[in-house]
TINUSE-350156 format. One record per residue (C-alpha): residue number from 1; residue in three letters; x, y, z. Coordinates in nm, 3 decimals. Layout:
# TINUSE-350156
i->NUM aa->ALA east->X north->Y up->Z
...
//
This chain:
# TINUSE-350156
i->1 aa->UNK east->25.706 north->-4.078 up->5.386
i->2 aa->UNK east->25.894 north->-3.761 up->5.370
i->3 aa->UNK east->26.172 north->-3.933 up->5.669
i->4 aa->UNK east->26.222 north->-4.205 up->5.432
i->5 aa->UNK east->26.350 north->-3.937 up->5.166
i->6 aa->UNK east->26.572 north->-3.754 up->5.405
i->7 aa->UNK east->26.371 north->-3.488 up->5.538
i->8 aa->UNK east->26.299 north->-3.401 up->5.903
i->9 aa->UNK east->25.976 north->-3.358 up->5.995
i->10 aa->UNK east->25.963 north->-3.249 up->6.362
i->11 aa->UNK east->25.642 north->-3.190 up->6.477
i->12 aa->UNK east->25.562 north->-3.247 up->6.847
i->13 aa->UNK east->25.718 north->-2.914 up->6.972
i->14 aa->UNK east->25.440 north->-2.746 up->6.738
i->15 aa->UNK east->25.178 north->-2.997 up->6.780
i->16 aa->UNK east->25.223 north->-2.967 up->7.181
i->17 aa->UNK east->25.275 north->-2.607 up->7.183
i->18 aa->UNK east->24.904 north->-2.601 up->7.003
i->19 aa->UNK east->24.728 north->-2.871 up->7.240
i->20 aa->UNK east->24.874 north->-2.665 up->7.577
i->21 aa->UNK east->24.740 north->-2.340 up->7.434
i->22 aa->UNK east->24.408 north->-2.431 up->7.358
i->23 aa->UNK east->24.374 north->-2.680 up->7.687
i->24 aa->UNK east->24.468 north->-2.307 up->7.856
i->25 aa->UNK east->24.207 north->-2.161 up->7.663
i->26 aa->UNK east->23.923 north->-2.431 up->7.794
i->27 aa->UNK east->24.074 north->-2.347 up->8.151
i->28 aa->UNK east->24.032 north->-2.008 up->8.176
i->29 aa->UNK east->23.697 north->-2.102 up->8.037
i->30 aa->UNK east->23.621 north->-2.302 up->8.277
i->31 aa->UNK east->23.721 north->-2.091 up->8.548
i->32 aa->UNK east->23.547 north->-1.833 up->8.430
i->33 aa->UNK east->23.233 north->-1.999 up->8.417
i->34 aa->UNK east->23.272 north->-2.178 up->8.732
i->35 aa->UNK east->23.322 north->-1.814 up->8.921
i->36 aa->UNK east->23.015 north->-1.691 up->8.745
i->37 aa->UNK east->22.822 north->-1.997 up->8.848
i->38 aa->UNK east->22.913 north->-1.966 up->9.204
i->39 aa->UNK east->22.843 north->-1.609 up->9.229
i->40 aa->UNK east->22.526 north->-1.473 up->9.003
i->41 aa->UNK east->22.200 north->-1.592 up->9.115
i->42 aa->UNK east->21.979 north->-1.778 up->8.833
i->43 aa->UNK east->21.743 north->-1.538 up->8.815
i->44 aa->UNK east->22.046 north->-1.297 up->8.700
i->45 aa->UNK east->22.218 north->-1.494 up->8.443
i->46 aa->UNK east->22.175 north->-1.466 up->8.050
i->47 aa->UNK east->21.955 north->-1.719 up->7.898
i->48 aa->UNK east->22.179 north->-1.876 up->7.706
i->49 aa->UNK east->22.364 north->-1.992 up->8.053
i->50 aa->UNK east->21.979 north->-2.093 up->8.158
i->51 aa->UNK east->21.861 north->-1.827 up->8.371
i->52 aa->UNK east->21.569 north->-1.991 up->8.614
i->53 aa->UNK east->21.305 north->-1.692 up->8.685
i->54 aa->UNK east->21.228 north->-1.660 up->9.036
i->55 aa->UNK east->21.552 north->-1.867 up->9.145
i->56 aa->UNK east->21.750 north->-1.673 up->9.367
i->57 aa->UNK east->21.997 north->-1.926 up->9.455
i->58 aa->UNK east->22.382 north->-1.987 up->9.235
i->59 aa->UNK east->22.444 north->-2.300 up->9.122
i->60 aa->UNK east->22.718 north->-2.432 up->9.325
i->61 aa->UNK east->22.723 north->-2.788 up->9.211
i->62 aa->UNK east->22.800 north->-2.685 up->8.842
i->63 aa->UNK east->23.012 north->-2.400 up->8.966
i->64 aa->UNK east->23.219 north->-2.640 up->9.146
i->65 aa->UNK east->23.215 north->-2.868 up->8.882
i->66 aa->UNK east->23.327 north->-2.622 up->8.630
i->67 aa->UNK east->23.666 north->-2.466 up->8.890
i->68 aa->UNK east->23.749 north->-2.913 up->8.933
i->69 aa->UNK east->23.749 north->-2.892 up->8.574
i->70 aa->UNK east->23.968 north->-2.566 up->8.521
i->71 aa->UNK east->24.229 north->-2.697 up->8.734
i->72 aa->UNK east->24.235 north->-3.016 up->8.533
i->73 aa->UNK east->24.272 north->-2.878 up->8.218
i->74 aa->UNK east->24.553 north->-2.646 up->8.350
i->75 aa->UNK east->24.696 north->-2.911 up->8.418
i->76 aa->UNK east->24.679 north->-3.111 up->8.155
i->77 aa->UNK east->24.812 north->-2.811 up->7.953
i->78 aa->UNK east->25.083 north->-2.743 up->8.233
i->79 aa->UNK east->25.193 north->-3.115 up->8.197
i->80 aa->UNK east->25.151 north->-3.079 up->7.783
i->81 aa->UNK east->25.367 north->-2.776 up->7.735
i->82 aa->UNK east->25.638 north->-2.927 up->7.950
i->83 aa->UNK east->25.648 north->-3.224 up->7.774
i->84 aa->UNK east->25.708 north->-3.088 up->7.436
i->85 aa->UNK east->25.934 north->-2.865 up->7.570
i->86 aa->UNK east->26.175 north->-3.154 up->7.691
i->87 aa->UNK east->26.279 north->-3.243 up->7.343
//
């Protein structure tokens, strides 16, 4: 509506600046959790992770899971901040 009266509404720099940033965020999340997974037995982690008394062993399946994921959503957010960059 507002192109049709002669304004420019350019968008997708902002829009894809936003998307890469919080796709970042959810990576270093990720990673983060992954690495904690992997390391902490879960006996040792906090309850709302879903600490397991008596278990002494990480959860490497999860943890694994969770790094697969991190590097996806880097991606994702590498490939998103590149393309609204090109513009």
């Amino acid at each position: 509506m507002l192109a049709s009266r002669g304004y420019s509404v350019e968008t997708d720099g902002v829009v894809g600046g936003v998307v890469s940033r919080v796709l970042a965020a959810l990576a270093l999340a990720a990673f983060a959790l992954g690495v904690i997974y992997l390391a902490v037995a879960c006996e040792s982690l906090p309850s709302f992770l879903g600490a397991v008394p008596g278990d002494t062993h990480p959860r490497t399946p999860l943890g694994v899971a969770l790094l697969i994921a991190a590097v996806v959503f880097a991606a994702a957010a590498y490939a998103s901040r590149r393309r609204s960059t090109e513009t």
